[in-house]
N, CA, C and O atoms as a GROMACS GRO file, in nm:
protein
  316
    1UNK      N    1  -6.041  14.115  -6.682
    1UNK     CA    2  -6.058  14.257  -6.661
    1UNK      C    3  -6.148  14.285  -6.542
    1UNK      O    4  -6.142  14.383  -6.467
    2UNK      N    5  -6.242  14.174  -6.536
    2UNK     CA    6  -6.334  14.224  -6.416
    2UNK      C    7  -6.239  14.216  -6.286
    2UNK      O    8  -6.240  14.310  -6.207
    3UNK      N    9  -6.180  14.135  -6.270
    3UNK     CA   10  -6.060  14.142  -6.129
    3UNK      C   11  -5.990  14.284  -6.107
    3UNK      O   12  -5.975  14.336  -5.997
    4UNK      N   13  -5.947  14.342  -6.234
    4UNK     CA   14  -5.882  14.465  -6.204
    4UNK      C   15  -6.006  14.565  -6.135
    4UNK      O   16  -5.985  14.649  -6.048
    5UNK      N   17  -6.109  14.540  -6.181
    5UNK     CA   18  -6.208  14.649  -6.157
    5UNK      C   19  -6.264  14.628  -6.008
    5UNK      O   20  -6.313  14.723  -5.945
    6UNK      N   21  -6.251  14.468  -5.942
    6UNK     CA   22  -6.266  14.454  -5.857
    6UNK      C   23  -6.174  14.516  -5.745
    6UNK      O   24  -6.210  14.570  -5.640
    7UNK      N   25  -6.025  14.492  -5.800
    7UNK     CA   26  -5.960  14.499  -5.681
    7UNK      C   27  -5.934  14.698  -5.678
    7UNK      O   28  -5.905  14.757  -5.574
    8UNK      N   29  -5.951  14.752  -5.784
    8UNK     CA   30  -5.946  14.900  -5.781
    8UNK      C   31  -6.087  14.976  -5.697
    8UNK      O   32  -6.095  15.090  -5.654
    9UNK      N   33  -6.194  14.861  -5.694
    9UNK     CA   34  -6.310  14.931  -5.644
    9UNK      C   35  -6.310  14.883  -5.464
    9UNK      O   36  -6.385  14.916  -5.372
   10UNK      N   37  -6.203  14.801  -5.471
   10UNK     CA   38  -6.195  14.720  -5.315
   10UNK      C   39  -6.105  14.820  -5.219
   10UNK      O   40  -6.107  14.853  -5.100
   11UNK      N   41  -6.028  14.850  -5.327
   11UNK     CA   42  -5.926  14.960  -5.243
   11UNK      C   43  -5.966  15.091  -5.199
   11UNK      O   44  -5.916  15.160  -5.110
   12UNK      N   45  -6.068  15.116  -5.280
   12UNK     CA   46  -6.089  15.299  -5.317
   12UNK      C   47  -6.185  15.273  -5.223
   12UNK      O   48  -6.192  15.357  -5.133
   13UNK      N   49  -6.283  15.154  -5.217
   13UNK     CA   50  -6.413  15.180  -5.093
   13UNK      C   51  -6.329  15.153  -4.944
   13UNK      O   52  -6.358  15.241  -4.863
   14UNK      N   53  -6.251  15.070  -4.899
   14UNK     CA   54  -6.261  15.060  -4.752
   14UNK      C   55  -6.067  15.059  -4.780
   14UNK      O   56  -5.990  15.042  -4.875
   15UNK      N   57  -6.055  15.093  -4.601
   15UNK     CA   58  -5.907  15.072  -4.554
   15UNK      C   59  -5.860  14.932  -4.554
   15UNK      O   60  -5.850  14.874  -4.446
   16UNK      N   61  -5.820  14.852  -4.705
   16UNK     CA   62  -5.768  14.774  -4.697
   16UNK      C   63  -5.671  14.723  -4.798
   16UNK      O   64  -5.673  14.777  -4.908
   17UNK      N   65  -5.570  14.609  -4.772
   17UNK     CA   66  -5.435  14.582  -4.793
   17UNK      C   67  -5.486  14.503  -4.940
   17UNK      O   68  -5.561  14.407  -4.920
   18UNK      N   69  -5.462  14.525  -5.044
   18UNK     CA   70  -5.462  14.431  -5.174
   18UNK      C   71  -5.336  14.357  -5.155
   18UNK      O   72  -5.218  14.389  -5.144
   19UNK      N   73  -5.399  14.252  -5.155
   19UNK     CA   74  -5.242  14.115  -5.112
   19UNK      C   75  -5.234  14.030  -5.283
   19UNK      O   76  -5.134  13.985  -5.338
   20UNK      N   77  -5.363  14.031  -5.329
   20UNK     CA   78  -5.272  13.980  -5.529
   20UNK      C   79  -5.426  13.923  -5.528
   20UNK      O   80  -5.524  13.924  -5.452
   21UNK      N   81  -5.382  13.865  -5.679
   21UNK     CA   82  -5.476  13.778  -5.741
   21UNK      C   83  -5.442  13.690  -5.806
   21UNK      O   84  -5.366  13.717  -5.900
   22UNK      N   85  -5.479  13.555  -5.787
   22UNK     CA   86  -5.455  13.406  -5.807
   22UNK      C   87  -5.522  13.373  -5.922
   22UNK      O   88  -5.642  13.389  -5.901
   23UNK      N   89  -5.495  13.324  -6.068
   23UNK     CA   90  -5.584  13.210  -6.116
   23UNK      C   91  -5.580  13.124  -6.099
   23UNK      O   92  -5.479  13.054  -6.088
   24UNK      N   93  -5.732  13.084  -6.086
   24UNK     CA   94  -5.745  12.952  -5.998
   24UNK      C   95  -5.793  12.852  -6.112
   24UNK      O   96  -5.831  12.743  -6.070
   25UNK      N   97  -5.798  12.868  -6.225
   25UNK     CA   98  -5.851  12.788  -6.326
   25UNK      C   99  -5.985  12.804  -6.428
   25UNK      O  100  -6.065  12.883  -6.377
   26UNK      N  101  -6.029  12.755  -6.550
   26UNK     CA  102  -6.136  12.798  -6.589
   26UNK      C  103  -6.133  12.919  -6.620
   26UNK      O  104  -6.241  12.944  -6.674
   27UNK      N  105  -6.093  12.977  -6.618
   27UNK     CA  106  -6.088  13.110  -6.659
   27UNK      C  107  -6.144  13.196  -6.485
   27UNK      O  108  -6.199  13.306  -6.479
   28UNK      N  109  -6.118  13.131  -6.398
   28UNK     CA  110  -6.195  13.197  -6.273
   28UNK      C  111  -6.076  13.242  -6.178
   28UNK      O  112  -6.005  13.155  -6.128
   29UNK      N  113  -6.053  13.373  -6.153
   29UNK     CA  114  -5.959  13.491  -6.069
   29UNK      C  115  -6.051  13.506  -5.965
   29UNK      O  116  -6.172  13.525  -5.959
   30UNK      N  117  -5.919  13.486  -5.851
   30UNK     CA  118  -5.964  13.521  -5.710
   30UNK      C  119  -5.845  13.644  -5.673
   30UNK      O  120  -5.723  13.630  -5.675
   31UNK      N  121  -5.919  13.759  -5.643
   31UNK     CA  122  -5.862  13.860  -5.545
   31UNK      C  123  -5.882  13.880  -5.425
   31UNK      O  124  -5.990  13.899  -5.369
   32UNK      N  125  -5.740  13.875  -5.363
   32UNK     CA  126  -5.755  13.842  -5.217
   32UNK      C  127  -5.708  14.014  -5.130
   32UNK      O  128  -5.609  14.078  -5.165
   33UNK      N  129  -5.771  14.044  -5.057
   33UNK     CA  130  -5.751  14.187  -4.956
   33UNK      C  131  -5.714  14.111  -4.827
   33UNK      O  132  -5.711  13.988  -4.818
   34UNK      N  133  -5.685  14.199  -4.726
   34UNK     CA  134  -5.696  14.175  -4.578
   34UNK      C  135  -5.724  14.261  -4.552
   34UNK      O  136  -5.703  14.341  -4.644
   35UNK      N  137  -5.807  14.344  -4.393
   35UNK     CA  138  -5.781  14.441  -4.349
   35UNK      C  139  -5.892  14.399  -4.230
   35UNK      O  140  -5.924  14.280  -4.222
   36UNK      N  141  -5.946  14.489  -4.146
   36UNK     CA  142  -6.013  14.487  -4.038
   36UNK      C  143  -6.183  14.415  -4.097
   36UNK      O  144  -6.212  14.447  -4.212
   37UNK      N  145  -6.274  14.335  -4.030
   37UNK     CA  146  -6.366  14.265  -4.082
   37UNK      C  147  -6.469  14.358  -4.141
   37UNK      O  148  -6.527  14.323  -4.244
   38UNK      N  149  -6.492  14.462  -4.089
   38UNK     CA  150  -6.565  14.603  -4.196
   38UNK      C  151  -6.546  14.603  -4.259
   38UNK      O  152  -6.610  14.540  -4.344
   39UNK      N  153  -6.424  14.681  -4.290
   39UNK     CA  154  -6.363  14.718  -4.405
   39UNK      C  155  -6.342  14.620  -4.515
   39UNK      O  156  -6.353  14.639  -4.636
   40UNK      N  157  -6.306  14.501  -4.444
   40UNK     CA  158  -6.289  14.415  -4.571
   40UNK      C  159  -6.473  14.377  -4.647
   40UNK      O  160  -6.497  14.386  -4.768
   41UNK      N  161  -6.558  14.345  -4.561
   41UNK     CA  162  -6.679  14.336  -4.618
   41UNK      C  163  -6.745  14.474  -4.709
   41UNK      O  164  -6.828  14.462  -4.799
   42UNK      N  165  -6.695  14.588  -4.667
   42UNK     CA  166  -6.722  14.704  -4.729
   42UNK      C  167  -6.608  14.675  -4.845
   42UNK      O  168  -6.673  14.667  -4.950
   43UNK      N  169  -6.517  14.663  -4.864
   43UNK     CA  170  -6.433  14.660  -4.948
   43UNK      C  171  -6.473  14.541  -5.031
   43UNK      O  172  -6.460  14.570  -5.150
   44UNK      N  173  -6.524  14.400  -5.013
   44UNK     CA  174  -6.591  14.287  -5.140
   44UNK      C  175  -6.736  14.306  -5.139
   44UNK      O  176  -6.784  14.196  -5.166
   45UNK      N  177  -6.795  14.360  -5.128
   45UNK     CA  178  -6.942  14.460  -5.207
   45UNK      C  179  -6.911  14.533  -5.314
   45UNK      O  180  -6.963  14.509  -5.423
   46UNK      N  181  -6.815  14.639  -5.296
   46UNK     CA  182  -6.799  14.732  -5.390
   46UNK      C  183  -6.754  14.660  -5.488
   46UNK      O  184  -6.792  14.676  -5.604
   47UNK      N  185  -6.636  14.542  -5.439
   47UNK     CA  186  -6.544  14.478  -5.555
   47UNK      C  187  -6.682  14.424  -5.646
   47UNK      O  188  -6.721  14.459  -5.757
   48UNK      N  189  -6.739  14.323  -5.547
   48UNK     CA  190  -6.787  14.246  -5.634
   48UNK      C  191  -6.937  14.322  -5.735
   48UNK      O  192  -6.978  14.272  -5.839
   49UNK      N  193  -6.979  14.411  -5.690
   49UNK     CA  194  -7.031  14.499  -5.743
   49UNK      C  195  -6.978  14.578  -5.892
   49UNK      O  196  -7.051  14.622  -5.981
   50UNK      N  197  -6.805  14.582  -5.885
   50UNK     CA  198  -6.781  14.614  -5.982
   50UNK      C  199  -6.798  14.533  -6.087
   50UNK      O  200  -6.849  14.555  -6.196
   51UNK      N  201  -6.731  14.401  -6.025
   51UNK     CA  202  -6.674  14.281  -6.117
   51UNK      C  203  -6.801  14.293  -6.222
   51UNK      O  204  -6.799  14.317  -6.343
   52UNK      N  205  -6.909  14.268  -6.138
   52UNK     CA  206  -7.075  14.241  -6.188
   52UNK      C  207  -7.123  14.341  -6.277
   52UNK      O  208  -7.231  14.334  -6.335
   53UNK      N  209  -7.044  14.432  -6.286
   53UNK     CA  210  -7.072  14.526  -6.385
   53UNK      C  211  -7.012  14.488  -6.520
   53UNK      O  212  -7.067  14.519  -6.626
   54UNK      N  213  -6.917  14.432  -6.514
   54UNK     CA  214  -6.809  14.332  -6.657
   54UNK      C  215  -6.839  14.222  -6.670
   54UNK      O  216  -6.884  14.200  -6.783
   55UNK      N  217  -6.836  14.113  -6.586
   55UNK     CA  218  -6.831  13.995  -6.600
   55UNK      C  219  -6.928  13.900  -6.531
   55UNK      O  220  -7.050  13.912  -6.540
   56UNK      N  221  -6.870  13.810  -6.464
   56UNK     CA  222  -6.964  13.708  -6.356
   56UNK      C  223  -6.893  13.679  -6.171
   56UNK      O  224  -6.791  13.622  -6.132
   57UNK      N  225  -6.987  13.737  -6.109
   57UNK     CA  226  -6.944  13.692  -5.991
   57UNK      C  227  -6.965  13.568  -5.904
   57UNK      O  228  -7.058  13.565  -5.823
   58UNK      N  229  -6.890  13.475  -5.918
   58UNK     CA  230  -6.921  13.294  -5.832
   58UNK      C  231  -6.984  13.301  -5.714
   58UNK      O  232  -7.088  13.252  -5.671
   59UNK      N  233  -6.832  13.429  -5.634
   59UNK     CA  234  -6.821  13.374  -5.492
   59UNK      C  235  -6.777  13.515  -5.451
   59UNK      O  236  -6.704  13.573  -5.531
   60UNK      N  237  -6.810  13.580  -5.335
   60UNK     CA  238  -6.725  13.631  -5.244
   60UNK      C  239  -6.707  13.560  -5.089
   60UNK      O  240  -6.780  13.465  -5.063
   61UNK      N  241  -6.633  13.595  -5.012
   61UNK     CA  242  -6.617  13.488  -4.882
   61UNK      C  243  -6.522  13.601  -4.810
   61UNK      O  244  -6.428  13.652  -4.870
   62UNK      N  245  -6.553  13.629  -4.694
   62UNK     CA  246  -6.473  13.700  -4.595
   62UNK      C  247  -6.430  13.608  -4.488
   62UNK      O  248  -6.513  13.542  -4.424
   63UNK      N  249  -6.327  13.603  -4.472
   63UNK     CA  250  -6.326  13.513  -4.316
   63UNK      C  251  -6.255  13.558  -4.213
   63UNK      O  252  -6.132  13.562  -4.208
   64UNK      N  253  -6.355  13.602  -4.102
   64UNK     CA  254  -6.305  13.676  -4.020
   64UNK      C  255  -6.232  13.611  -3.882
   64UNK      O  256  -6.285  13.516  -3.824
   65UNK      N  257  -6.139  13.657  -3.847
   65UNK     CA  258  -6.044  13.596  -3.756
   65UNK      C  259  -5.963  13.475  -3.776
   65UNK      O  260  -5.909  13.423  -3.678
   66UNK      N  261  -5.948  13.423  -3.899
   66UNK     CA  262  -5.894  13.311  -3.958
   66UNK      C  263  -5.799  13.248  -3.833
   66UNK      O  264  -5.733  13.314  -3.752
   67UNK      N  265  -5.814  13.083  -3.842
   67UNK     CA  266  -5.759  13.014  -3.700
   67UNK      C  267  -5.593  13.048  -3.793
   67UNK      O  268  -5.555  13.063  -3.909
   68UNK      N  269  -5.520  13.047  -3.615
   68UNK     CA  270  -5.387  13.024  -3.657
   68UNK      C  271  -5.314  12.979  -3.788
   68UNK      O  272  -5.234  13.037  -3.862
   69UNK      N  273  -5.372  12.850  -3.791
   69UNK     CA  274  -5.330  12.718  -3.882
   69UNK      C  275  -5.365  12.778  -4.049
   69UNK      O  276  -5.289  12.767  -4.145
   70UNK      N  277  -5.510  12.844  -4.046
   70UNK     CA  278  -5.512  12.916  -4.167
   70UNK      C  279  -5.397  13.048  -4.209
   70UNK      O  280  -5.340  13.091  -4.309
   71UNK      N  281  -5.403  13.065  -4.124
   71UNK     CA  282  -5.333  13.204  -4.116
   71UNK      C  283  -5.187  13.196  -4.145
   71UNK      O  284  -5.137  13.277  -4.223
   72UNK      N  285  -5.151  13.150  -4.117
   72UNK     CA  286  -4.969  13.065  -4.165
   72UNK      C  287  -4.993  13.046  -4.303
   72UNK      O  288  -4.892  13.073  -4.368
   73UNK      N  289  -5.113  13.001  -4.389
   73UNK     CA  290  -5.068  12.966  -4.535
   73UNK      C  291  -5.118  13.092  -4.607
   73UNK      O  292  -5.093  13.108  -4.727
   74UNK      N  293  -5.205  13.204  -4.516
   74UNK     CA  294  -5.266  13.328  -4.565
   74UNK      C  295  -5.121  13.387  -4.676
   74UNK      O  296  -5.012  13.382  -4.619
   75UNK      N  297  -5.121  13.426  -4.788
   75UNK     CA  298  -5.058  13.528  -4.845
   75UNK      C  299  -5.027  13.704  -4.744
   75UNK      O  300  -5.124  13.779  -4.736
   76UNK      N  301  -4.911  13.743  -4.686
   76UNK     CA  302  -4.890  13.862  -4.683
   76UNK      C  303  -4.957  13.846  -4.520
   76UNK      O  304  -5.057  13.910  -4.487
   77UNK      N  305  -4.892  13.761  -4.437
   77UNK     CA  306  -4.970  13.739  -4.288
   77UNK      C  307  -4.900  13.855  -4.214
   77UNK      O  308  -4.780  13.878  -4.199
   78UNK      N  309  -5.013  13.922  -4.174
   78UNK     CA  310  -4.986  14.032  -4.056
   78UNK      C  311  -4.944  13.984  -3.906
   78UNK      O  312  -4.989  13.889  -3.842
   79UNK      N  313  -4.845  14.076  -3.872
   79UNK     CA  314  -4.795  14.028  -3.756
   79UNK      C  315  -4.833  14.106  -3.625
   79UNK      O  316  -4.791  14.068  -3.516
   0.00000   0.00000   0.00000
């Protein structure tokens, strides 16, 4: 539940693309956004701010300008 709250509080704070959410195991959900490097850092504060209001937050990680090579296995790659 905390993922939903994340990715509803990720959208509503900054201009950015909700691309899904992965379980990754353990009971531990990763929601992934894209959008411009602001926005996306304004957009995983709020998330993870929400999450932290329900549950437990591990990790957030922005990575800005991802090399090529990443970017090919990115989910939902902008062209």
């Amino acid at each position: 539940m905390a993922s939903v709250e994340a990715a509803d509080a990720m959208v509503k704070a900054a201009k950015v693309t909700l691309v899904g959410k992965e379980k990754i195991g353990g009971g531990y959900v990763t929601v992934l956004v894209r959008g411009d490097v602001g926005a996306v850092k304004a957009a995983t504060d709020a998330g993870a701010a929400a999450a932290e209001r329900i549950g437990e937050v591990i990790s957030v990680h922005v990575i800005a300008r991802p090399h090529s090579d990443v970017e090919a296995i990115l989910p939902v790659s902008q062209t």
